[in-house]
C-alpha positions in Angstrom: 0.0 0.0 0.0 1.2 3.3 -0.5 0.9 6.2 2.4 -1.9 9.1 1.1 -2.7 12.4 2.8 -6.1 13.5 2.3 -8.0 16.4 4.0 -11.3 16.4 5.0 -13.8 19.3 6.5 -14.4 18.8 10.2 -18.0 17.2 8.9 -16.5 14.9 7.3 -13.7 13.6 9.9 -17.1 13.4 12.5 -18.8 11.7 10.0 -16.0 8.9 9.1 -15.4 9.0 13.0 -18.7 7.8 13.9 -19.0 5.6 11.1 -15.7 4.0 12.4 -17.1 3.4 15.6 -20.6 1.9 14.9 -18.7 -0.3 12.3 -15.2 -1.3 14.2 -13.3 -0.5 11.0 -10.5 2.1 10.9 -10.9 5.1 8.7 -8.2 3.9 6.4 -10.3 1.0 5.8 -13.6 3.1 5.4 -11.8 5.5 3.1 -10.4 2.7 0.7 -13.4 1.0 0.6 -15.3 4.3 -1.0 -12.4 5.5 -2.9 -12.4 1.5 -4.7 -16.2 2.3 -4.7 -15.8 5.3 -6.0 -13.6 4.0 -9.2 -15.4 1.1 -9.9 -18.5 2.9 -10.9 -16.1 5.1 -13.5 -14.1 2.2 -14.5 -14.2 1.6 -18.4 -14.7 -1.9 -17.7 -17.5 -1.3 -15.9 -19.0 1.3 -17.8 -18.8 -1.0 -21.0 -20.1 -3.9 -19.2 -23.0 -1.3 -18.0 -23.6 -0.4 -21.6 -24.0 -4.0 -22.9 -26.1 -4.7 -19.8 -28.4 -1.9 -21.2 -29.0 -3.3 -24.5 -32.8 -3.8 -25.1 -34.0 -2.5 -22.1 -36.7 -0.7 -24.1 -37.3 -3.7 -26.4 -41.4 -4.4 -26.2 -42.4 -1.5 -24.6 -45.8 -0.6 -25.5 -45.7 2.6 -23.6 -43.6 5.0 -25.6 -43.8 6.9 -29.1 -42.6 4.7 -32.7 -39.1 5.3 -32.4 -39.6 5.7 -36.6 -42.5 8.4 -36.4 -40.3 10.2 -34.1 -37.4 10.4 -36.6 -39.8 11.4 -39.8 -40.8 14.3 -37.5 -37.8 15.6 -36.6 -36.3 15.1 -40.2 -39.8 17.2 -41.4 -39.1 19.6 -39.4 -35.7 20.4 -40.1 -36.8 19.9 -43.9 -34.8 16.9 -44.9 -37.8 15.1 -45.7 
């Protein structure tokens, strides 16, 4: 591991104090586990993996406007039609 100096508002050191004591886990270890949180949900991994996770998620909806109508009407508007 390497050493990391951080600084925090006084709200915040209460906050990760308290937390620390209802949870028995050092601040270190509170404050790795949200920064490796934290990264995870930026992560291009993950964020690929979220992506093709999302594919078809609107596939047999019966609530929302013909994707095609939509597109003629825009294109009408803008006069490309």
């Amino acid at each position: 591991m390497v050493r990391t100096q951080i600084y925090l508002t006084e709200e915040e050191q209460a906050a990760l104090r308290d937390l620390s004591m209802r949870t028995g886990k050092s601040k270190s270890d509170l404050i790795r586990k949200a920064v490796e949180y934290f990264i995870s949900r930026f992560h291009p991994k993950d964020r690929k993996a979220l992506l093709v996770g999302a594919k078809g998620m609107w596939a047999g909806r019966t609530d929302l406007p013909d994707f095609r109508s939509l597109r003629r009407e825009v294109d009408r508007t803008r006069g490309k039609e």
